[in-house]
Structure formats: C-alpha cells, structure tokens
SEKOLNU-270080 format. One record per residue (C-alpha): residue in three letters; x, y, z. Coordinates in pm, whole numbers, padded with zeros to 5 digits, always signed. Layout:
% SEKOLNU-270080
ALAXYZ;...
This chain:
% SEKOLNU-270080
UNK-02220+07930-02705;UNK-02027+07632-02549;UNK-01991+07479-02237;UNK-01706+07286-02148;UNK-01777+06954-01937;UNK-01516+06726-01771;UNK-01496+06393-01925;UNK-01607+06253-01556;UNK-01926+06476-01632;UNK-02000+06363-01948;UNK-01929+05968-01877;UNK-02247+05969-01664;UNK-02431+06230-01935;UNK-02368+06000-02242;UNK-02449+05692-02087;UNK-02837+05833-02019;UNK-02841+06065-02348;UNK-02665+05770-02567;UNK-02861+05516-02454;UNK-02973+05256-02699;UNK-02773+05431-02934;UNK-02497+05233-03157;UNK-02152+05357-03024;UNK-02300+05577-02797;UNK-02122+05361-02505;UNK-01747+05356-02710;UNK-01750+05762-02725;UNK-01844+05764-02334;UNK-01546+05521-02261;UNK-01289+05730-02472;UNK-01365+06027-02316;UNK-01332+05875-01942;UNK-01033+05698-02017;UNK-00798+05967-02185;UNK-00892+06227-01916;UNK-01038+06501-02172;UNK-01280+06718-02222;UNK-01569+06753-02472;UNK-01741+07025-02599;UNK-02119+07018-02645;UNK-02307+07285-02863;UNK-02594+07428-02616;UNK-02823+07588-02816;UNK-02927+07887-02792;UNK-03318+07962-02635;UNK-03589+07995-02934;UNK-03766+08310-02977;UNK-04130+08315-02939;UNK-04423+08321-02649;UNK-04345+08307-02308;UNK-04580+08297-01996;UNK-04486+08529-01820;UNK-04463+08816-02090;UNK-04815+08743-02317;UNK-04891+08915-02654;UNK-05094+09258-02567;UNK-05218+09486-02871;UNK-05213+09878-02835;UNK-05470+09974-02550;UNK-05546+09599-02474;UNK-05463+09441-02129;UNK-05435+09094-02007;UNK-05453+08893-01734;UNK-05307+08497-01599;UNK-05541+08340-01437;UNK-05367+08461-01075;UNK-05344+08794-01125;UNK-05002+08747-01073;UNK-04934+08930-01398;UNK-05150+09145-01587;UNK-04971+09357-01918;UNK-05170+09684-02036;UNK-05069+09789-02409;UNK-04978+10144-02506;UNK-05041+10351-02852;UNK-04712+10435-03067;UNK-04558+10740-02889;UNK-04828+10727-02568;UNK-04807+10673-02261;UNK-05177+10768-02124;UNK-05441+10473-02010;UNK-05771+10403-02203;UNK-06075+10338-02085;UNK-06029+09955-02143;UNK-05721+09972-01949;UNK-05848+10171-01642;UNK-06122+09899-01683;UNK-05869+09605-01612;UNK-05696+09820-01357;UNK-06023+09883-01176;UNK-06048+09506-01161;UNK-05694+09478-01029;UNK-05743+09737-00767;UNK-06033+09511-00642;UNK-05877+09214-00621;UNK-05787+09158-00215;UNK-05431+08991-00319;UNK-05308+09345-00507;UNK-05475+09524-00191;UNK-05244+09352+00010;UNK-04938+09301-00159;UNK-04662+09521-00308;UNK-04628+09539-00709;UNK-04381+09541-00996;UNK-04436+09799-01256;UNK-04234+09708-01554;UNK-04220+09953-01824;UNK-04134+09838-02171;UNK-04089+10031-02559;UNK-04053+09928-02899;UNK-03754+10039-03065;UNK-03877+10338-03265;UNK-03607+10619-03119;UNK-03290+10608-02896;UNK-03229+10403-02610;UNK-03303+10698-02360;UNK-03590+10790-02505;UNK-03733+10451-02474;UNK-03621+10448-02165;UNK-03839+10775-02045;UNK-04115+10695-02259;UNK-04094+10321-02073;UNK-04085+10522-01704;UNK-04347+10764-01795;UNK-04605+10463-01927;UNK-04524+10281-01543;UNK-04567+10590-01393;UNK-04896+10630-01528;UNK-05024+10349-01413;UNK-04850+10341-01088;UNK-05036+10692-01051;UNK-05357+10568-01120;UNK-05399+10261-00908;UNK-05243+10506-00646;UNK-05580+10752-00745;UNK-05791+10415-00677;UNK-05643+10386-00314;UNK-05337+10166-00351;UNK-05053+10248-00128;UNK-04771+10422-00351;UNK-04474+10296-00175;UNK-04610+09932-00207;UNK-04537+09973-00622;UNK-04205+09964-00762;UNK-04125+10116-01091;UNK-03874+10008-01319;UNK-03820+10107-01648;UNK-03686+09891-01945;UNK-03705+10057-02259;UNK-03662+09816-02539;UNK-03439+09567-02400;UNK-03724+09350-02337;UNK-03918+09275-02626;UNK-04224+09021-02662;UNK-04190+09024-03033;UNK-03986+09157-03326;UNK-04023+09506-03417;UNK-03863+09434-03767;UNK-03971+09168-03981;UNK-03674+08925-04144;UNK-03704+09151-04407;UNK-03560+09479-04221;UNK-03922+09632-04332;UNK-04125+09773-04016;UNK-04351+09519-03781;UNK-04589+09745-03652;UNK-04778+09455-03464;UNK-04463+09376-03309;UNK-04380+09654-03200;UNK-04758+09733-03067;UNK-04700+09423-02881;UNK-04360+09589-02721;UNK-04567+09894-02626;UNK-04666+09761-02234;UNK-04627+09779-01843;UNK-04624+09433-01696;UNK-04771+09452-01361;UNK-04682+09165-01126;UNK-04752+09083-00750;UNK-04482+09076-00586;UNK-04562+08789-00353;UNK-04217+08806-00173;UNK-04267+09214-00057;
C-alpha cells in the first residue's frame, strides 16, 4: 500500500524523520521546491498478539485485568460451555460492572468449512453464552450478539507450510465478551 503526500507535507515530515541524517535536508528542499509529490511505502501491520484479542486454548477462558474483555475457547466443531468456562462466566456474572452494563458477544471460527457455516457455528457459540449469563440473571437485551466467523483470526490456522495448525485454529475457536462501557 501507498500513500501519496504533498511535497508541503513531507517538507515538514523529512525535516523531523531526516534529521541528523546526511542529505536528508537536500531531498526535503527538492521536493518543496519543484511542487511534487512523493510516495512513501507504509508498511503493512505485523501479524501477531494483540491486547485486545489474547491467545485462548479449546475450553480455556481469559480475562484483562478490567474485565473489560474476557475470551472463552471452544472445542473443534462445538459450540457448548465447559465447566471451566461457566466457571469464568460465573465470575463475570458477579462482577457489579457486567451487572450494570450492556455486553458485546463476539463470536469467532477457525476456518475448517465454508464461510456460512463458520458463520452459524460463530452465532450459535455467542448464543450460548449469551444464554447462559442470561440463566445467571443478566438482562438479555443488555447483550449484543454478533457473529464473525473466520474473518477474525488470533492466529494462523495453516502453518507456512499449507499443513494444518491445529493450535491455531483452537486459538480461533472463541467468543470475546466485552463491556460495552458506552451502552
């Protein structure tokens, strides 16, 4: 991807980003003085860990420190809770900060199958726990479902190979339950 800057833009840019660099100054002052543009590479994002989407194993759930976020893992082809996730959503349901806000139930698949079925499979796994933190005495219509399928992974779920990643895709197997502090 590029992005196209105006050399007026890019005058003030490669002064600060060329600083202390030999002919850093001469490519600034070409650029302002014969009116055109330069085009800068911008790299595209690297893949790996992010914040708000942490690494979950089938079955596992976590938690940031908040309870802003909290991601409960699924089996291969499952979309029921176990006992160590009704465990974590137990805890959720107790916390006075879910009791009063609404959430955001994201469901997510690997890509094993077709994009609808994902896309079900992802519904029926937020659905499931929507229903049961509903069964512990959350309001319903204070939970918002929204299914993702597998346009949202956390991880690969191939290795550079084109073999399988199971771990990956365990990892891809989740609902991401977030407070939605704005509703």
């Amino acid at each position: 991807m590029r992005l196209r800057l105006g050399a007026w833009k890019m005058t003030a840019g490669l002064a600060c980003a060329l600083a202390g660099c030999s002919g850093g100054g001469d490519v600034a002052r070409q650029a302002g003085a014969s009116g055109a543009s330069i085009e800068l590479p911008v790299p595209a994002p690297s893949p790996g860990k992010t914040v708000a989407q942490p690494d979950t194993l089938p079955g596992t759930v976590a938690a940031d420190a908040d309870a802003s976020l909290t991601t409960i893992g699924f089996p291969q082809g499952g979309g029921g809770l176990n006992s160590e996730a009704k465990a974590m959503l137990d805890r959720l349901v107790a916390d006075p900060a879910v009791r009063g806000g609404s959430l955001i139930l994201r469901g997510h698949s690997d890509s094993e199958g077709d994009d609808e079925a994902n896309r079900i499979m992802s519904r029926k796994r937020a659905e499931a726990v929507r229903d049961y933190l509903a069964r512990k005495g959350l309001d319903r219509n204070r939970m918002r479902v929204i299914a993702l399928g597998e346009t949202r992974p956390v991880a690969p779920n191939a290795k550079p190979d084109g073999s399988d990643d199971s771990d990956g895709r365990a990892r891809n197997r989740r609902v991401e339950i977030e407070l939605d502090r704005g509703g």
